[in-house]
C-alpha positions in Angstrom: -18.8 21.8 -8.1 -19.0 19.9 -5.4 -18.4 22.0 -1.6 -17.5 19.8 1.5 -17.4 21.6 4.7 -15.7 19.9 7.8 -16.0 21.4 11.3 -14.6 20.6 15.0 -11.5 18.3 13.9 -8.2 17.6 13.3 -7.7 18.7 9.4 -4.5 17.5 7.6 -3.4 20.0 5.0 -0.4 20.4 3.5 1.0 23.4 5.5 -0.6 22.1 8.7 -3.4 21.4 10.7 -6.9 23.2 10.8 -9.9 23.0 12.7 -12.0 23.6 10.1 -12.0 23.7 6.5 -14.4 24.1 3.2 -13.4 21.8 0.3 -14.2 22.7 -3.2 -13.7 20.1 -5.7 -15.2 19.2 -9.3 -13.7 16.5 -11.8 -12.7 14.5 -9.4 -9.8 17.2 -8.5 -9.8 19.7 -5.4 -10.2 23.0 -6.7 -9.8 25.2 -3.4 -9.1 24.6 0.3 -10.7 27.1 2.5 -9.6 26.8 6.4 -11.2 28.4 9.3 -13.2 31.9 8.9 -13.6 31.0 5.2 -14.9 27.5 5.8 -17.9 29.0 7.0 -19.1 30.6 3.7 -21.4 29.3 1.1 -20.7 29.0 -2.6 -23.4 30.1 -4.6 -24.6 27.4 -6.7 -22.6 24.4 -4.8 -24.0 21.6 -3.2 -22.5 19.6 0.0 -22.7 18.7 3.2 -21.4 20.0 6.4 -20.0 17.5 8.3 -18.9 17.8 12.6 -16.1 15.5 12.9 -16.7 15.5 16.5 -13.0 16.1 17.2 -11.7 13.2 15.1 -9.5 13.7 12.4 -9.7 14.2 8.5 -6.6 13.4 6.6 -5.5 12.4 3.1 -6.8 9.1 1.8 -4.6 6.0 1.8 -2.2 4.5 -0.3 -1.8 1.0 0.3 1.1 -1.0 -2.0 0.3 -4.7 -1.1 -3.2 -5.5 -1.0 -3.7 -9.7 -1.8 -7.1 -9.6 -1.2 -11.0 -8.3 0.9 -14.1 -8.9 1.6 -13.8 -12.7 0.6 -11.7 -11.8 -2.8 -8.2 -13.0 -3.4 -7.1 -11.4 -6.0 -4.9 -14.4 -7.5 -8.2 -16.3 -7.7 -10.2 -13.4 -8.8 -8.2 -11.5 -11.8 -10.3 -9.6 -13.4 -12.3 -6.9 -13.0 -15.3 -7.8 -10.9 -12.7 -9.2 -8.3 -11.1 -6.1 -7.7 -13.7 -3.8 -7.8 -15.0 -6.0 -4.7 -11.5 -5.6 -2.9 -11.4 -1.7 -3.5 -14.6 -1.2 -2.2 -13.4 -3.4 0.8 -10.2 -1.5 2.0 -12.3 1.9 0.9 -14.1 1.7 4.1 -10.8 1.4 6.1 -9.5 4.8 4.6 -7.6 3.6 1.7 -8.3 5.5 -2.1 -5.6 4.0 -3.7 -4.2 0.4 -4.0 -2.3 -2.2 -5.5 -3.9 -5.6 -6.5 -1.1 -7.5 -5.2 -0.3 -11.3 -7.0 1.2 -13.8 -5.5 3.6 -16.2 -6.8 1.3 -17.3 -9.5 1.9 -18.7 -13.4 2.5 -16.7 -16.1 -1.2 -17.1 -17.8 -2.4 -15.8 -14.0 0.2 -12.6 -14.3 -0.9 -11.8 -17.8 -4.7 -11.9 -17.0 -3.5 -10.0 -13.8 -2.1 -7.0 -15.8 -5.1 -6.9 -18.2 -7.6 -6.7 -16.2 -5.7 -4.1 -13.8 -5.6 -2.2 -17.0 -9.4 -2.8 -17.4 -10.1 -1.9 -13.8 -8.5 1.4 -14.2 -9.7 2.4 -17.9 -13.3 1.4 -16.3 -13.1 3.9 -13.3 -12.8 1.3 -10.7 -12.5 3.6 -7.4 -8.9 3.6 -5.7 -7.4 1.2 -8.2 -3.4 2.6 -9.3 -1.8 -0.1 -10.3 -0.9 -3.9 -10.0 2.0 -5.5 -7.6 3.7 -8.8 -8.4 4.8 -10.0 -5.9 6.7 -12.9 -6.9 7.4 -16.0 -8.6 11.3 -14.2 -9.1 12.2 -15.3 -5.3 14.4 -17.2 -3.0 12.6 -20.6 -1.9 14.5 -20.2 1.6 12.3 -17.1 2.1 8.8 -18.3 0.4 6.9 -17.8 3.5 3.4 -18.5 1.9 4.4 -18.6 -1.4 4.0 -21.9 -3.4 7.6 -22.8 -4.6 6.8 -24.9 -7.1 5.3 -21.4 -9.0 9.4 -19.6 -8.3 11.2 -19.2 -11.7 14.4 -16.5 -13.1 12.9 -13.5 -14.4 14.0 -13.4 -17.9 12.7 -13.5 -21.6 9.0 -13.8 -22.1 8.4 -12.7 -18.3 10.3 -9.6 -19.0 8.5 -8.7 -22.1 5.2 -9.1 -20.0 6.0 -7.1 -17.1 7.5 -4.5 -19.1 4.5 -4.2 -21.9 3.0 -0.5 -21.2 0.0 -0.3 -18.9 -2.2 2.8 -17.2 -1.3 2.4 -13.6 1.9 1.5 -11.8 3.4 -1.5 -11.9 5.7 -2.9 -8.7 7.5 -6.4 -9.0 8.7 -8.0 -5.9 11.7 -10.7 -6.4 14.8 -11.7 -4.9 17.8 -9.6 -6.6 20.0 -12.9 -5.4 17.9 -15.1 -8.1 17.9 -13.3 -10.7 20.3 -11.4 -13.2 20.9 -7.4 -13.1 20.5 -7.2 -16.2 16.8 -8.6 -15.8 16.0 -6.4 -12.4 17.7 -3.5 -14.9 15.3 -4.1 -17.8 12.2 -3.9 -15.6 13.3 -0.3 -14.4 14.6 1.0 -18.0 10.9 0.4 -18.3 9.3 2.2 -15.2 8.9 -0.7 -13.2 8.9 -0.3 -9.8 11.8 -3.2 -8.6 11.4 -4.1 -4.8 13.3 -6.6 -3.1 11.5 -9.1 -0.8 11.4 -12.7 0.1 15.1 -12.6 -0.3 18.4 -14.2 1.2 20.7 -11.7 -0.3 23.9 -10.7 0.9 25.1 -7.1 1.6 26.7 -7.0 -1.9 23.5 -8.1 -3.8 21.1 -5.8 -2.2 23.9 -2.8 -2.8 23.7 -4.1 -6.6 20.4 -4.5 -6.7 20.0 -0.2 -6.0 22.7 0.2 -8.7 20.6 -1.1 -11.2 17.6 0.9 -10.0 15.4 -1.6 -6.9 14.0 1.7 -5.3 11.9 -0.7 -2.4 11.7 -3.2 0.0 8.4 -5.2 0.3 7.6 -5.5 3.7 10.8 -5.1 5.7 12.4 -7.5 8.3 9.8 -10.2 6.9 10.9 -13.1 4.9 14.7 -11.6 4.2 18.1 -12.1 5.5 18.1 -11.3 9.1 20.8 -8.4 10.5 24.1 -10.2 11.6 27.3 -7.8 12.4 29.6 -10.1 10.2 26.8 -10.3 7.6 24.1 -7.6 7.5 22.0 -9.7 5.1 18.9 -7.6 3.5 18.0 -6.0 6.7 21.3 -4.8 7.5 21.1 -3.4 3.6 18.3 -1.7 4.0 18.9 0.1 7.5 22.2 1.9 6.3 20.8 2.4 3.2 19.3 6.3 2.4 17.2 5.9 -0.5 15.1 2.7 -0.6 11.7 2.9 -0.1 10.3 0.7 3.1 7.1 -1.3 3.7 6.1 -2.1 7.3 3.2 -4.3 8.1 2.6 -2.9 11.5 0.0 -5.7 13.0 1.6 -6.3 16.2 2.5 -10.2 14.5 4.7 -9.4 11.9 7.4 -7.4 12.8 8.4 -6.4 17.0 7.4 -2.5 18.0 11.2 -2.4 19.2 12.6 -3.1 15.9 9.9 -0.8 13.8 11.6 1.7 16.4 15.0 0.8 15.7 14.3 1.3 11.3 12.5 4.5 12.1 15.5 5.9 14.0 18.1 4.4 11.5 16.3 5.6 8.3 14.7 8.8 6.9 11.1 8.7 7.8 10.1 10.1 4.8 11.0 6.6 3.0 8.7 4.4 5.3 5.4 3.3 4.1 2.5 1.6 5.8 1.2 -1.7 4.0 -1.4 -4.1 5.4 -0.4 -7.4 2.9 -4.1 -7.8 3.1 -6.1 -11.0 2.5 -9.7 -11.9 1.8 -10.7 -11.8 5.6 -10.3 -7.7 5.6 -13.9 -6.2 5.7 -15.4 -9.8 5.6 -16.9 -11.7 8.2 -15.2 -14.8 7.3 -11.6 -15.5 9.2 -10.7 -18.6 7.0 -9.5 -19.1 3.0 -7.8 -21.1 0.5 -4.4 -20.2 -0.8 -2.4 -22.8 -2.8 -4.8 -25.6 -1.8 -4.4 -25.2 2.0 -6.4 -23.3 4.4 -5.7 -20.4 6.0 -7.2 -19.3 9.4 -7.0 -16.1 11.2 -6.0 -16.7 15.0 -5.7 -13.6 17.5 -5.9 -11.2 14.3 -3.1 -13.2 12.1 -3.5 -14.8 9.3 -1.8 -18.6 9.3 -1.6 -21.7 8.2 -1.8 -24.9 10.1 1.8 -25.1 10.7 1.5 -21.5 12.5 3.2 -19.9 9.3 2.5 -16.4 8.6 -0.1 -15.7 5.7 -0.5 -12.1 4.3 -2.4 -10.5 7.2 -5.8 -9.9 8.6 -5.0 -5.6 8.7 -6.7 -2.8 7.6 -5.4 0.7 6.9 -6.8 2.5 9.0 -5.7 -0.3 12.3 -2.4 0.2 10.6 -2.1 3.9 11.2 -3.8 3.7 14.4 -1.2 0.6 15.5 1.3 3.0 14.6 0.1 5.7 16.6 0.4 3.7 19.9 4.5 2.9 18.9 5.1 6.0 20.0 5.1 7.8 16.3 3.2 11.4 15.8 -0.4 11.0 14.3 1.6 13.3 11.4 4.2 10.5 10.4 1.5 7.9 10.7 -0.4 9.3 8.5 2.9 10.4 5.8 3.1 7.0 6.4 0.6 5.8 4.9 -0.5 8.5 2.1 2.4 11.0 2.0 5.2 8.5 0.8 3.9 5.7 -1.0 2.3 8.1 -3.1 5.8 9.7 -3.7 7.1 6.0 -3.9 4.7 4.8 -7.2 5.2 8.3 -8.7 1.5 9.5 -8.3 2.4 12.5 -5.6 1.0 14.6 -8.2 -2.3 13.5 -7.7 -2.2 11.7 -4.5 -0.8 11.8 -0.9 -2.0 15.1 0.3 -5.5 17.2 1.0 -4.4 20.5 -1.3 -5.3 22.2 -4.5 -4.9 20.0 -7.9 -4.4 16.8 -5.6 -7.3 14.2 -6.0 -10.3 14.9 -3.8 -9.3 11.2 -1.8 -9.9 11.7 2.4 -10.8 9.5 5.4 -12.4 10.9 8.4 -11.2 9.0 11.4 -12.7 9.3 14.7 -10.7 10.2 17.8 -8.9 6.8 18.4 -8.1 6.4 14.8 -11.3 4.3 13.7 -12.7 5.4 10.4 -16.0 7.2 10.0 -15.8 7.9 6.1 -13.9 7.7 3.0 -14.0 10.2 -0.2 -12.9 9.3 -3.0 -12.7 11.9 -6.4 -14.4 14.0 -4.5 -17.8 11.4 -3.9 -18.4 9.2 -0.8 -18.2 5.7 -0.9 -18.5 4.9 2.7 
């Protein structure tokens, strides 16, 4: 067993906040959560530190859905194992235990390899690693943003078979419901994949279609999708009246306007938003510059563009997510459902994930008092 004691903080649990707490954990799993006078005790036989958070904050690890790339790794150039156990370790020390490799528009032979070595990554015990996202080639070429076009195909046949072959960790597909058949974005979820609609020009109609045959998210909301218009609410207008989707938000102060991240969380349940940093290889690096489809891409002022000033992934962490979100206005709380809480519920893994209580993965961040993190756990073992 391994015993964890945290004192003078701000500790998340799941019926509140404590000052301080005694985690027991062992197999990876926490196996009791003592708070206050019992955090003090010892365990006979158990070994751990005890750790002053110096009034900062310890809350369930997070759970990040669109991760391209870190620490010099993009994952579409890198998929295989080795690669993403170098981008896990690099959002790790921003807080995050749990991730999606996320693909971009990229050929079928790059997909397949994609999903294997996900596969591989998990069955190896790859910290953090849950899944894979696609993200794309099934999209609308008037939204590519980044994306290559030339890579954008129908999602249909041999893709389908692919995407739907049975794997160990989520898998989330990204495309444009517009461009592609319902029976095809039905297929995927008769299979358990997770259908999200993004770089889209839908109408109203398709996106309502899309959530009949079983879309349950929307990858990175506001960005590259049909704008609200009162005469034709497009994607975003969808999505706001909508009750069920799931939301991502890449809260970078580039991407999408604080007013309008105010204006989703007042139209929509908050319990359906979810923090995502669409990271790329200049997260925990010290290099501000890649490749991506043969042209390079150059962080200015924090963003990640091209040379033509368009938009490419992002240069955000977790952890400057949450605290970004924090200075909207929005409780430390939500901020932090935000980005455990609900996209753990979202890929189905609330089980395990998403909150600091008994049978949940031993996965916490310790984040100082402005939100900066200080450590990561995750299964119960240190990593940062």
């Amino acid at each position: 067993m391994t015993v964890l004691a945290f004192r003078n903080g701000r500790i998340l649990l799941e019926d509140g906040m404590a000052e301080n707490v005694r985690i027991e954990s062992g197999d990876d799993r926490i196996e009791a959560v003592l708070s206050d006078a019992g955090a003090g005790a010892g365990v006979e036989g158990a070994t751990g530190p005890s750790i002053d958070l110096a009034g900062g904050w310890l809350v369930p690890g997070f759970v990040d859905t669109q991760v391209n790339g870190g620490r010099d790794v993009l994952f579409n150039d890198c998929p295989d194992v080795a690669g993403i156990a170098r981008i896990s370790a690099a959002h790790a020390r921003f807080g995050t235990t749990a991730l999606l490799p996320t693909l971009i528009s990229a050929p079928r032979d790059i997909i397949a390899r994609a999903l294997d070595a996900v596969d591989e990554a998990i069955e190896t015990g790859v910290p953090g690693v849950v899944g894979i996202h696609v993200e794309g080639p099934f999209l609308n070429e008037a939204r590519r943003g980044i994306h290559d076009a030339g890579q954008f195909r129908p999602l249909e046949g041999e893709l389908i078979a692919l995407l739907t072959k049975p794997r160990r960790g989520a898998v989330m597909v990204t495309l444009a419901p517009e461009c592609n058949s319902p029976e095809a974005v039905r297929a995927l979820v008769e299979a358990g994949v997770i259908v999200s609609i993004g770089h889209s020009n839908a109408t109203y109609a398709d996106v309502r279609l899309a959530i009949a045959n079983g879309a349950r998210g929307v990858t990175h909301l506001f960005n590259a999708m049909s704008p609200f218009h009162h005469r034709n609410p497009g994607v975003t207008g969808a999505v706001l009246e909508d009750r069920s989707l799931w939301c991502g938000l890449i809260v970078d102060g580039a991407h999408v306007h604080p007013a309008a991240i105010r204006v989703a969380l007042a139209a929509r349940p908050e319990d359906r938003f979810m923090l995502v940093t669409d990271a790329m290889p200049t997260v925990g690096s010290e290099r501000k510059r890649f490749m991506l489809n043969g042209e390079e891409i150059t962080v200015r002022d924090g963003v990640c563009v091209n040379a033509r000033g368009t938009l490419a992934g992002s240069d955000l962490d977790m952890a400057t997510a949450v605290r970004n979100t924090v200075r909207l206005g929005v409780a430390p709380h939500r901020a932090f459902a935000m980005a455990s809480t609900n996209p753990a519920r979202f890929l189905g893994i609330e089980a395990s994930h998403g909150r600091i209580a008994v049978g949940k993965r031993a996965d916490f961040v310790w984040l100082d008092a402005d939100f900066r993190p200080q450590a990561t756990w995750i299964g119960g073992q240190r990593v940062c």
